[in-house]
PDB file of N, CA, C and O in Angstrom:
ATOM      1  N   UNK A   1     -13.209  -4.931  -7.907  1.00  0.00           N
ATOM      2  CA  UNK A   1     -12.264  -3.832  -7.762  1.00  0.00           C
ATOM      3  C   UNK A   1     -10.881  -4.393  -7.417  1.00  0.00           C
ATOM      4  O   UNK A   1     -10.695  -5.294  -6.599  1.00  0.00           O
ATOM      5  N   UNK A   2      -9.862  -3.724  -8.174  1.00  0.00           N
ATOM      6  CA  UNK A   2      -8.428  -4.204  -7.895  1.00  0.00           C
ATOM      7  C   UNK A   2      -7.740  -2.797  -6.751  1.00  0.00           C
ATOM      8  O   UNK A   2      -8.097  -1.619  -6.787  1.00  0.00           O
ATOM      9  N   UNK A   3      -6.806  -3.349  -5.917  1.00  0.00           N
ATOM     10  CA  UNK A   3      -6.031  -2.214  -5.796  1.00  0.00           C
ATOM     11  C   UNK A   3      -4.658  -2.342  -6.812  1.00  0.00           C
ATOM     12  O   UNK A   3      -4.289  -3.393  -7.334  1.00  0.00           O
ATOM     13  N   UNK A   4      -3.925  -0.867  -6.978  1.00  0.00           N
ATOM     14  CA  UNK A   4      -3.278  -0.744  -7.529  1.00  0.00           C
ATOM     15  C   UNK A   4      -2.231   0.015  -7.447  1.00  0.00           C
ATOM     16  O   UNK A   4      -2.530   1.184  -7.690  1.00  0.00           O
ATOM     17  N   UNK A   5      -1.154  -0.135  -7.217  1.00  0.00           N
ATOM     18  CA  UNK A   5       0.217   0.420  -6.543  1.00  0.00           C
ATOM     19  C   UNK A   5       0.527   1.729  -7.343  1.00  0.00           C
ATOM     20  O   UNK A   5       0.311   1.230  -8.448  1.00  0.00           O
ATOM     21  N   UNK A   6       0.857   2.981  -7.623  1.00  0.00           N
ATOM     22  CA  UNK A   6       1.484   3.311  -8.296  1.00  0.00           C
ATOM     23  C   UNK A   6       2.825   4.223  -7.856  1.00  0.00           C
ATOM     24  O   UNK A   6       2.938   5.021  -6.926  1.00  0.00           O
ATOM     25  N   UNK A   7       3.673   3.860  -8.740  1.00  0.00           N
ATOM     26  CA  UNK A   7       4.962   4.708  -8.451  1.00  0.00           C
ATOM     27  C   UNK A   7       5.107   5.683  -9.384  1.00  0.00           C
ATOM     28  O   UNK A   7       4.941   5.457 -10.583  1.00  0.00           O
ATOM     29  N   UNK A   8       5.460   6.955  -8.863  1.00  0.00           N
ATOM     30  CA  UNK A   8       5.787   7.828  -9.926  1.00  0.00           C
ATOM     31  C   UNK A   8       6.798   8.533  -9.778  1.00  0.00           C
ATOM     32  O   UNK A   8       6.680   9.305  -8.827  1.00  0.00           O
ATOM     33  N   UNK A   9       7.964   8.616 -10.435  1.00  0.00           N
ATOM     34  CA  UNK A   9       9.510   9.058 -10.363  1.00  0.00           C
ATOM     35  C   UNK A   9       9.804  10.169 -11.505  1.00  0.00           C
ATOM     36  O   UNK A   9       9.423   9.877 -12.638  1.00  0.00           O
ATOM     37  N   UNK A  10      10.359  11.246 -11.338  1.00  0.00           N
ATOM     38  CA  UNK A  10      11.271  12.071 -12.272  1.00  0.00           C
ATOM     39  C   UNK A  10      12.260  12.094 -12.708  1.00  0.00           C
ATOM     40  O   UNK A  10      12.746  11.548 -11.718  1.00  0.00           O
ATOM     41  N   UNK A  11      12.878  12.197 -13.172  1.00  0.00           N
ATOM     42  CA  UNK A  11      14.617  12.451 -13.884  1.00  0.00           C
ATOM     43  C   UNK A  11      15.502  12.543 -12.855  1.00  0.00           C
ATOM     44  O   UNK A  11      16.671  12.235 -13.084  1.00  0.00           O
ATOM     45  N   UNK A  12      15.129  12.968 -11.577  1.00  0.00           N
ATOM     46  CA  UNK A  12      16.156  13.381 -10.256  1.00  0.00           C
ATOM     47  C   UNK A  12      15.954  11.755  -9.574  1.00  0.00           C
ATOM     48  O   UNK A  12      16.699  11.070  -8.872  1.00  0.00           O
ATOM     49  N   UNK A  13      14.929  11.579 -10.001  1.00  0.00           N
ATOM     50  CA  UNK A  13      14.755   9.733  -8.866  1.00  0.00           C
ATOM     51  C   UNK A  13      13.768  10.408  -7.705  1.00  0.00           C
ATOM     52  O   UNK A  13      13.500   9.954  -6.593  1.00  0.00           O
ATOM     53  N   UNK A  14      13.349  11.555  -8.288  1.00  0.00           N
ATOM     54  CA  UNK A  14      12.074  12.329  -6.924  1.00  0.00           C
ATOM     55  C   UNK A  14      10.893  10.898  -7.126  1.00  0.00           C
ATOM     56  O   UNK A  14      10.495  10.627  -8.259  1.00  0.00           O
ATOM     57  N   UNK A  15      10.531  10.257  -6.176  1.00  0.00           N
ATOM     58  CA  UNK A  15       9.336   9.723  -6.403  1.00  0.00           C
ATOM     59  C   UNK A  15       7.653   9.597  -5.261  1.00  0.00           C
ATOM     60  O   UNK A  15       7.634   9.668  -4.032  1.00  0.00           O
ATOM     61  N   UNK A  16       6.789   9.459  -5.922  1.00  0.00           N
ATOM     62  CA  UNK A  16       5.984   9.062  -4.840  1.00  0.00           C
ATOM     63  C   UNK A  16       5.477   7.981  -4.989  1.00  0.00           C
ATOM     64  O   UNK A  16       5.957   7.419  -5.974  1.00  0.00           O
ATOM     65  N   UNK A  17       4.328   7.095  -4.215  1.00  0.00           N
ATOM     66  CA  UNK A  17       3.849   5.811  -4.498  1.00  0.00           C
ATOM     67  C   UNK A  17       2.231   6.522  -4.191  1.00  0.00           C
ATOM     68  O   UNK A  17       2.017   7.277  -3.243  1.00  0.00           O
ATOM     69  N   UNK A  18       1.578   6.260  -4.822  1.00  0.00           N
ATOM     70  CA  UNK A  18       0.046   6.412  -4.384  1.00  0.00           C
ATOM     71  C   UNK A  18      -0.881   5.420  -4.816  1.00  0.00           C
ATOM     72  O   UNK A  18      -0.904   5.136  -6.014  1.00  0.00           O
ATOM     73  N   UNK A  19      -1.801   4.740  -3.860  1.00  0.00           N
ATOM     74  CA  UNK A  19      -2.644   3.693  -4.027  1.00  0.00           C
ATOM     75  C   UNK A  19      -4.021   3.836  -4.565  1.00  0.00           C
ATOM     76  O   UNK A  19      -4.809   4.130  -3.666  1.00  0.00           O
ATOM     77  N   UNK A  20      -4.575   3.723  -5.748  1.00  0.00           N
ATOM     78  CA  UNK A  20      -6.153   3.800  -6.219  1.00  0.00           C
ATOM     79  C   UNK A  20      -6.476   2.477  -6.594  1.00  0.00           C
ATOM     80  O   UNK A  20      -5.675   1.594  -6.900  1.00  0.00           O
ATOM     81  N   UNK A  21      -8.159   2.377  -6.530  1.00  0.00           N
ATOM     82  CA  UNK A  21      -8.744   1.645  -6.826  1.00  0.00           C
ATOM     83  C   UNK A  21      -9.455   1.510  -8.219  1.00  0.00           C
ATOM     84  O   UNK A  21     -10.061   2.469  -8.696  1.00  0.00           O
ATOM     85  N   UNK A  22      -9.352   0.058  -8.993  1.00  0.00           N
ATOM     86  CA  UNK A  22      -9.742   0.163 -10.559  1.00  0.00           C
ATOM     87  C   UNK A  22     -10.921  -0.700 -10.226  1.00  0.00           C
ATOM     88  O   UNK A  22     -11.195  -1.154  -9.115  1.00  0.00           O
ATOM     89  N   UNK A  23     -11.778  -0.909 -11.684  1.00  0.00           N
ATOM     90  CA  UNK A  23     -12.432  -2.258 -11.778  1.00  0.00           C
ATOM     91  C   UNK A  23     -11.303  -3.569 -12.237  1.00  0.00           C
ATOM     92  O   UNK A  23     -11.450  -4.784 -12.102  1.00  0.00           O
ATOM     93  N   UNK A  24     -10.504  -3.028 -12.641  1.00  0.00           N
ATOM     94  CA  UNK A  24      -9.741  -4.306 -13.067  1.00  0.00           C
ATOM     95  C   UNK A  24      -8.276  -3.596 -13.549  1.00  0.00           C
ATOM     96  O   UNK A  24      -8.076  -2.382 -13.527  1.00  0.00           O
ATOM     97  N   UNK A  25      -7.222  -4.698 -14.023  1.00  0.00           N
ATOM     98  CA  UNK A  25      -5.782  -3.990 -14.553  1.00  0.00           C
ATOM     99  C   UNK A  25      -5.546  -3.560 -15.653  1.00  0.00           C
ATOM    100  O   UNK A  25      -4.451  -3.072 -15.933  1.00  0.00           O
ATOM    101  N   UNK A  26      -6.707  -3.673 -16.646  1.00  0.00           N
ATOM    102  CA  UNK A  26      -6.878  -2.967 -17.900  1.00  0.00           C
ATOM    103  C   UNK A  26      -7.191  -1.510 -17.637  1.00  0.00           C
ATOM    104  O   UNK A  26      -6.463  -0.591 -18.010  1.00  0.00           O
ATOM    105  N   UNK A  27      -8.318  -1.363 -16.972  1.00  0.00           N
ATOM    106  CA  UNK A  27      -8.562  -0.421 -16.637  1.00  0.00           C
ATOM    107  C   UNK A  27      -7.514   0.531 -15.796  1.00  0.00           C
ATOM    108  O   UNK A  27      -7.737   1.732 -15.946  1.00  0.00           O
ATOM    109  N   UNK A  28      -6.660   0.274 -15.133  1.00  0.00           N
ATOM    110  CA  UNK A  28      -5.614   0.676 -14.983  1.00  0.00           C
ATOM    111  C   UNK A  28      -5.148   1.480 -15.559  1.00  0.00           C
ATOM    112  O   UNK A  28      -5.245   2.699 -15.419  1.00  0.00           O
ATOM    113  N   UNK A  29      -4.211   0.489 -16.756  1.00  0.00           N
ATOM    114  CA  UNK A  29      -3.009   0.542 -17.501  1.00  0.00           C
ATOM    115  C   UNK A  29      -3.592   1.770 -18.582  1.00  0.00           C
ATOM    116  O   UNK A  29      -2.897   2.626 -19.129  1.00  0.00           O
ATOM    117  N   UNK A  30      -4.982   1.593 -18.704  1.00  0.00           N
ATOM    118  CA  UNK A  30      -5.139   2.197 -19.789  1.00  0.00           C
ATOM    119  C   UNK A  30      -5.503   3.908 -19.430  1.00  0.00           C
ATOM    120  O   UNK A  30      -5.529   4.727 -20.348  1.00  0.00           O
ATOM    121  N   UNK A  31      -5.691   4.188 -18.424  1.00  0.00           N
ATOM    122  CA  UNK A  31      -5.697   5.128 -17.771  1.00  0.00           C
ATOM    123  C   UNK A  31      -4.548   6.290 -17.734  1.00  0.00           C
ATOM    124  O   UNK A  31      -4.467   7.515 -17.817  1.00  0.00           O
ATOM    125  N   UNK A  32      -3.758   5.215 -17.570  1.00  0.00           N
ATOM    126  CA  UNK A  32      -1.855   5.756 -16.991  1.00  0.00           C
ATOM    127  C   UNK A  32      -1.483   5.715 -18.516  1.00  0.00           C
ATOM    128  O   UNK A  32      -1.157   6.779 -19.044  1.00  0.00           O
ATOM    129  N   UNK A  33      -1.503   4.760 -19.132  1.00  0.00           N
ATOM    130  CA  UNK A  33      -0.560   4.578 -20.709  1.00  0.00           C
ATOM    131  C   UNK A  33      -1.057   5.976 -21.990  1.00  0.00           C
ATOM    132  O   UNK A  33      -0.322   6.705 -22.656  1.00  0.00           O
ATOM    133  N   UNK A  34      -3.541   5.854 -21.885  1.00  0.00           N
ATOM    134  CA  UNK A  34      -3.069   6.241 -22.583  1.00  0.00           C
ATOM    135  C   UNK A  34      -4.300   7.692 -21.707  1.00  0.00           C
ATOM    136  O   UNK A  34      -4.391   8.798 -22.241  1.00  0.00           O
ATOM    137  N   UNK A  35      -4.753   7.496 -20.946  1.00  0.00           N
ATOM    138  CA  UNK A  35      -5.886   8.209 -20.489  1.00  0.00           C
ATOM    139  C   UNK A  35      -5.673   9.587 -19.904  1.00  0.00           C
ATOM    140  O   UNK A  35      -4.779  10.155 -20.531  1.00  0.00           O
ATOM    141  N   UNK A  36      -5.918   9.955 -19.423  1.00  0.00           N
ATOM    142  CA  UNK A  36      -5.960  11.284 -18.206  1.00  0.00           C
ATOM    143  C   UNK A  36      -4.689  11.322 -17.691  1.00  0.00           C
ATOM    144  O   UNK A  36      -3.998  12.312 -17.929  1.00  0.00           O
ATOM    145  N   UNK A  37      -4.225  10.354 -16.976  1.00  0.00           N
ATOM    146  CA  UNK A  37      -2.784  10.813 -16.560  1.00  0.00           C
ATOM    147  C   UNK A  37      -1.771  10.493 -17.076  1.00  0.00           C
ATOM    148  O   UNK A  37      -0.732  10.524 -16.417  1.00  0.00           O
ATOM    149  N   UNK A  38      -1.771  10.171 -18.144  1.00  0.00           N
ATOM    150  CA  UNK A  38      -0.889   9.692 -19.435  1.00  0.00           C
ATOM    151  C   UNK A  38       0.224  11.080 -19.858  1.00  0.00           C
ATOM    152  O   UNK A  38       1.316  10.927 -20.404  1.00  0.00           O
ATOM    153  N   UNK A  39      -0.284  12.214 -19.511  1.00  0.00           N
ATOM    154  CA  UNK A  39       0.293  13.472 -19.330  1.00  0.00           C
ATOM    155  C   UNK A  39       0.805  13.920 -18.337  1.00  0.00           C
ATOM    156  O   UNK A  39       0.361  13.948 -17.190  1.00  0.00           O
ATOM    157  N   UNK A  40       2.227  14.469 -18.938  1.00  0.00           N
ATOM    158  CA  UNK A  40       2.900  14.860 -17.319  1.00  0.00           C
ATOM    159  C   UNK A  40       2.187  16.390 -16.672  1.00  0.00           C
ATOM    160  O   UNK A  40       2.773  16.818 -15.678  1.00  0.00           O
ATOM    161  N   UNK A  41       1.139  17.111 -17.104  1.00  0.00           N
ATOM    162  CA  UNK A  41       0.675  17.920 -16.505  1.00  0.00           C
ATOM    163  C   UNK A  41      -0.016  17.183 -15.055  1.00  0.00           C
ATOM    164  O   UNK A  41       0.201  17.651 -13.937  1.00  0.00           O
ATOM    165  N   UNK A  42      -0.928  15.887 -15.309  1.00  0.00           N
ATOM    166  CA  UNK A  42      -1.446  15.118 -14.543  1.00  0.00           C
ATOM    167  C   UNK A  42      -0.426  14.468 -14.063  1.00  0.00           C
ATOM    168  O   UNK A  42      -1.027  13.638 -13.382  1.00  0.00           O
ATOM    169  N   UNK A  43       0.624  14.253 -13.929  1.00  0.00           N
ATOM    170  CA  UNK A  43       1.385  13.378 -13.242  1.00  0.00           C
ATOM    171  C   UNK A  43       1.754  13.999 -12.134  1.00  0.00           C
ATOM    172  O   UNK A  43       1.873  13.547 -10.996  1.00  0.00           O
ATOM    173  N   UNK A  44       1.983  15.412 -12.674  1.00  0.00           N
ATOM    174  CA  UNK A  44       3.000  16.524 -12.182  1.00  0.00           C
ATOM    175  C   UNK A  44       2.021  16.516 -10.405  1.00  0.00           C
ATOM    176  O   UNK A  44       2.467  16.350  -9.270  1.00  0.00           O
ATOM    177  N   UNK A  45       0.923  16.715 -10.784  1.00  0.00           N
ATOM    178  CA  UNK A  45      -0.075  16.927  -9.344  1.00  0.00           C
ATOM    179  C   UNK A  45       0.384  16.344  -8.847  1.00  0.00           C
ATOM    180  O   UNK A  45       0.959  16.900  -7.911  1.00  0.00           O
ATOM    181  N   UNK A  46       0.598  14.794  -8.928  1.00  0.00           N
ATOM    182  CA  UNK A  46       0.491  13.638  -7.922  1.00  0.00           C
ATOM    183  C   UNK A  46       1.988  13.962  -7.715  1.00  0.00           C
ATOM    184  O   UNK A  46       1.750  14.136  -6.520  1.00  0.00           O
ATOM    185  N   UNK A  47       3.090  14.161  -7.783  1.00  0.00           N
ATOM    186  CA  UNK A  47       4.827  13.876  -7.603  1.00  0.00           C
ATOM    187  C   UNK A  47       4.505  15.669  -6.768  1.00  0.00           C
ATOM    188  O   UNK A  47       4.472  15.861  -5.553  1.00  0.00           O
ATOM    189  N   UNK A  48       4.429  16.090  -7.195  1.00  0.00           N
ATOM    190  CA  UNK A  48       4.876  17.820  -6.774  1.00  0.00           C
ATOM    191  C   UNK A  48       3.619  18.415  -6.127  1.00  0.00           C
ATOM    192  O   UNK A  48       3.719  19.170  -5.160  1.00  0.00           O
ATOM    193  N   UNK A  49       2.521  18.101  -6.621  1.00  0.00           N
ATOM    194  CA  UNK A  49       1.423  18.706  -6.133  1.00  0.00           C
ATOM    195  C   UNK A  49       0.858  20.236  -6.700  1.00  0.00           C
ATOM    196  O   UNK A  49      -0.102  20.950  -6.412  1.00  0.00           O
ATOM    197  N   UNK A  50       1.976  20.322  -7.644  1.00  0.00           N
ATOM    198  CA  UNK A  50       1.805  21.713  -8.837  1.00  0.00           C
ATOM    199  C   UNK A  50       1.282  21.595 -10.584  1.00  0.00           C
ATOM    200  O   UNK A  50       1.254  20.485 -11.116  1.00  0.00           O
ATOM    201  N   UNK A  51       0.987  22.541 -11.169  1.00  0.00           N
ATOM    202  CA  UNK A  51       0.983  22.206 -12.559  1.00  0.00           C
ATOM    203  C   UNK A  51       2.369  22.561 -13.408  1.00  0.00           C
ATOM    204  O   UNK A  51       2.915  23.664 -13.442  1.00  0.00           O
ATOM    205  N   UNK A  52       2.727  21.555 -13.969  1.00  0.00           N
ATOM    206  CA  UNK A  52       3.589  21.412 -15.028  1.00  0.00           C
ATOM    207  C   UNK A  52       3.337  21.022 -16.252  1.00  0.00           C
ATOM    208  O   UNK A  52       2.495  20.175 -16.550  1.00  0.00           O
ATOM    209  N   UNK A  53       4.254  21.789 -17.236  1.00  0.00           N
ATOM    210  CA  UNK A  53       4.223  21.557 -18.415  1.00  0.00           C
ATOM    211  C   UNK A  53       3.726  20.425 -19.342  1.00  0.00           C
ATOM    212  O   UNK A  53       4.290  19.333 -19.401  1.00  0.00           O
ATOM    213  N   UNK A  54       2.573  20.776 -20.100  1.00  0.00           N
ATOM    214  CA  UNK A  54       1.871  19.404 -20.939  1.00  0.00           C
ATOM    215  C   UNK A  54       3.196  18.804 -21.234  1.00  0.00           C
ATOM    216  O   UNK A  54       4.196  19.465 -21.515  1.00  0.00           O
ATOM    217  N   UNK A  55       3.140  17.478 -21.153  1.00  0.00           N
ATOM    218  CA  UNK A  55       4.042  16.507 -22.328  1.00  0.00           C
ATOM    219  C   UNK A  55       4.135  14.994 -21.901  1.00  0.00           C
ATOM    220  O   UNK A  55       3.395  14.437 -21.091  1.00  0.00           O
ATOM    221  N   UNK A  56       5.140  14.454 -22.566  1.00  0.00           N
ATOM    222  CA  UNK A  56       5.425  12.738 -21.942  1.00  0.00           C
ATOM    223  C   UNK A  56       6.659  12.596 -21.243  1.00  0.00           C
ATOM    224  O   UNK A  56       6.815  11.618 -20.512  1.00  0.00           O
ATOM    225  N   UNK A  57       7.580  13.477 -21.382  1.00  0.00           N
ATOM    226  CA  UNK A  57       8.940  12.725 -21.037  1.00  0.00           C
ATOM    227  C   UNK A  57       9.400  13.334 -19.415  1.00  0.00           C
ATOM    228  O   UNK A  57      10.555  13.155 -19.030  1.00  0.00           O
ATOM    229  N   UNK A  58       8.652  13.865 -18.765  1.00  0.00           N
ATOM    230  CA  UNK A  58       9.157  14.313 -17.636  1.00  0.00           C
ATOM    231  C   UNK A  58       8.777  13.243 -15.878  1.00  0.00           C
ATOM    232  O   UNK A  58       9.247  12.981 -14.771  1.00  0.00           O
ATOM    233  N   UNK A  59       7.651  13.010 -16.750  1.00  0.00           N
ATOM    234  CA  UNK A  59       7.502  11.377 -15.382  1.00  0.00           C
ATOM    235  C   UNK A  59       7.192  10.328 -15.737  1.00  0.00           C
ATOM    236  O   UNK A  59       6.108  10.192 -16.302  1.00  0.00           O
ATOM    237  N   UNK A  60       7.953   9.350 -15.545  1.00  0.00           N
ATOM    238  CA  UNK A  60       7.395   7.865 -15.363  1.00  0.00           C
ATOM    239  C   UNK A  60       6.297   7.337 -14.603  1.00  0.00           C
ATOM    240  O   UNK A  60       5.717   8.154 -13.887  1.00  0.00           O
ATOM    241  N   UNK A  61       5.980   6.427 -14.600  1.00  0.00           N
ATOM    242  CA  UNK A  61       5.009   5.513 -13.632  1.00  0.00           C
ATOM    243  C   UNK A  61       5.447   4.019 -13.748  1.00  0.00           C
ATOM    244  O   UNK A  61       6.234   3.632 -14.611  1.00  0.00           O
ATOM    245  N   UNK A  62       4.880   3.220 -12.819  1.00  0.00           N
ATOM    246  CA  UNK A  62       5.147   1.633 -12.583  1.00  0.00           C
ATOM    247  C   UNK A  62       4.373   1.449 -11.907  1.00  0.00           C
ATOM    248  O   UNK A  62       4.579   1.599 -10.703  1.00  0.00           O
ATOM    249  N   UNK A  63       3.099   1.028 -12.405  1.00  0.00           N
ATOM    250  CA  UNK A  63       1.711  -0.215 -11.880  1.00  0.00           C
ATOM    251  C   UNK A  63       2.156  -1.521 -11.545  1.00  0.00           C
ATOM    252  O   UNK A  63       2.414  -2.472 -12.284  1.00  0.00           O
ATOM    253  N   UNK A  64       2.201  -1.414 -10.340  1.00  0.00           N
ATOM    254  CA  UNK A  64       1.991  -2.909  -9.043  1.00  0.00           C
ATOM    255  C   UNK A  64       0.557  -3.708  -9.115  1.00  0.00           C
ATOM    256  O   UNK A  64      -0.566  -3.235  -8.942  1.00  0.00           O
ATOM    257  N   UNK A  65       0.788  -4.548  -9.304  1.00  0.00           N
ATOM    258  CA  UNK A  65      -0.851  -4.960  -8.800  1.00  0.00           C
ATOM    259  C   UNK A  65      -1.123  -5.952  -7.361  1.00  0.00           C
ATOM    260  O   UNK A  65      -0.120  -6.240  -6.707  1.00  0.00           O
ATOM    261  N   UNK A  66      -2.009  -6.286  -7.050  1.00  0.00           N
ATOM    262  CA  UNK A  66      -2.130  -6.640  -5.782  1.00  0.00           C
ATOM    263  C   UNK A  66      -0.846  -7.656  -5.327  1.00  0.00           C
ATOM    264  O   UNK A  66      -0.218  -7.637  -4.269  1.00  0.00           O
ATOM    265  N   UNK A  67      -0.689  -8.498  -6.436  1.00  0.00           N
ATOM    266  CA  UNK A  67       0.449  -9.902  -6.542  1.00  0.00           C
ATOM    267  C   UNK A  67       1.640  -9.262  -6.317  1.00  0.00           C
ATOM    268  O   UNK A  67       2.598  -9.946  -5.957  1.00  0.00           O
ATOM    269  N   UNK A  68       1.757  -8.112  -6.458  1.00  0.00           N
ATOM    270  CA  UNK A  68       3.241  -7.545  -6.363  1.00  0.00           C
ATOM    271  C   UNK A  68       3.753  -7.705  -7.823  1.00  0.00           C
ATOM    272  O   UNK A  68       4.973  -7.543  -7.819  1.00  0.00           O
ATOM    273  N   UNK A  69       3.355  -7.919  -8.862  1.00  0.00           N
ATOM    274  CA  UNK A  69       3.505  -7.617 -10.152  1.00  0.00           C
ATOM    275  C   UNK A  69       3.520  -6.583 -10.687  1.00  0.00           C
ATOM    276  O   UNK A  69       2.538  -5.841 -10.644  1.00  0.00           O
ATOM    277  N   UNK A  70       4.850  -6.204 -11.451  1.00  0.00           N
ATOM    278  CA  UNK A  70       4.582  -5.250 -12.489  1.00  0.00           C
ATOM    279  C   UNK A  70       4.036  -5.129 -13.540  1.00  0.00           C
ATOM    280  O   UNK A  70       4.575  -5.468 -14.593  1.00  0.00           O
ATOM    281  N   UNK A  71       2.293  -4.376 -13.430  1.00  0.00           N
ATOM    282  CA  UNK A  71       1.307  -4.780 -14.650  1.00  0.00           C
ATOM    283  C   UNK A  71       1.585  -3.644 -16.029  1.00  0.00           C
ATOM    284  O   UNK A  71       1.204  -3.585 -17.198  1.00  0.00           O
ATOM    285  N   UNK A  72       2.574  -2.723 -15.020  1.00  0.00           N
ATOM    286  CA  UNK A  72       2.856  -1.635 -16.668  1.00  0.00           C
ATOM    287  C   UNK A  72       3.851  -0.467 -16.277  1.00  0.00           C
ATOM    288  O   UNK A  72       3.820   0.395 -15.399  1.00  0.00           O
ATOM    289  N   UNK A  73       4.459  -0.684 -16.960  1.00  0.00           N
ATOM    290  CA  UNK A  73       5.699   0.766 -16.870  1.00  0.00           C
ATOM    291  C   UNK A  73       5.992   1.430 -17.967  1.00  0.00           C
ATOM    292  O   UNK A  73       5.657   0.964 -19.056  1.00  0.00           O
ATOM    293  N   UNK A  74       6.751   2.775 -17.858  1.00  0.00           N
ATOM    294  CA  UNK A  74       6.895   3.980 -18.958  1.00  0.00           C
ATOM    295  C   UNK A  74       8.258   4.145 -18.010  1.00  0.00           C
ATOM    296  O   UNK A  74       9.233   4.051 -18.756  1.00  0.00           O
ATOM    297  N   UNK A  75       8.533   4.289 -17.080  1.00  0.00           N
ATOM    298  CA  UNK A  75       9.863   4.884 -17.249  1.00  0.00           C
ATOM    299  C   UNK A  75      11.021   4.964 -18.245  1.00  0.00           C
ATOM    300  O   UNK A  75      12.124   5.399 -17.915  1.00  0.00           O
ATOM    301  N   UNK A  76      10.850   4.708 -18.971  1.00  0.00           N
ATOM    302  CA  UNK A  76      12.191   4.618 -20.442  1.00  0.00           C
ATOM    303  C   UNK A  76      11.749   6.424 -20.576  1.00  0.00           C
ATOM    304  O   UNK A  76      12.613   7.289 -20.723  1.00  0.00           O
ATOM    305  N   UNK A  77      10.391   6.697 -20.497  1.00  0.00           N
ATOM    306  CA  UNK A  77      10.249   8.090 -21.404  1.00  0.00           C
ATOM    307  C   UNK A  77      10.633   8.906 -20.313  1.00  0.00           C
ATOM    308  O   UNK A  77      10.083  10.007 -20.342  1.00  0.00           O
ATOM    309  N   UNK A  78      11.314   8.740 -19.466  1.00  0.00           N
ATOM    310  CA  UNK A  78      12.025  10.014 -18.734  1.00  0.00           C
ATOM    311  C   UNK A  78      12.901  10.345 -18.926  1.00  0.00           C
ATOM    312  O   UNK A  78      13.696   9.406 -18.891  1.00  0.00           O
ATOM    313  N   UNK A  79      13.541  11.602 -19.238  1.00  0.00           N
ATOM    314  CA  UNK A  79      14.682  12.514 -19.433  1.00  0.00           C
ATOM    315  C   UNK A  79      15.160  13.462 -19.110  1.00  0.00           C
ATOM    316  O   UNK A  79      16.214  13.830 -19.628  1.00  0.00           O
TER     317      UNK A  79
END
């Protein structure tokens, strides 16, 4: 099991950081890039704690991994 940092920011620079546990950083990335929270309806929970509008461009993310590495980011798709 890895831990795994995540940051998640909006268009205003609103952000939160929340910590989960993977089997590994694939498993991760692939989660956030293309899986379940790959949607800003799912993002929306974790930053606001409400439901928002299906889509991609309203939150970013940035996966830390234990090293303090950045193992994956999307912020470009915020607008």
């Amino acid at each position: 099991m890895v831990d795994i940092s995540i940051l998640i920011q909006d268009s205003k620079k609103n952000s939160t950081t929340i910590n989960m546990k993977y089997e590994n950083e694939d498993d991760a990335i692939y989660m956030w890039s293309e899986g379940n929270y790959a949607c800003d309806c799912n993002r929306g929970l974790f930053l606001i704690g409400d439901d928002v509008e299906c889509g991609t461009n309203k939150f970013g993310v940035t996966l830390i991994s234990n090293d303090r590495e950045i193992i994956y980011t999307d912020m470009e798709r915020v607008v």
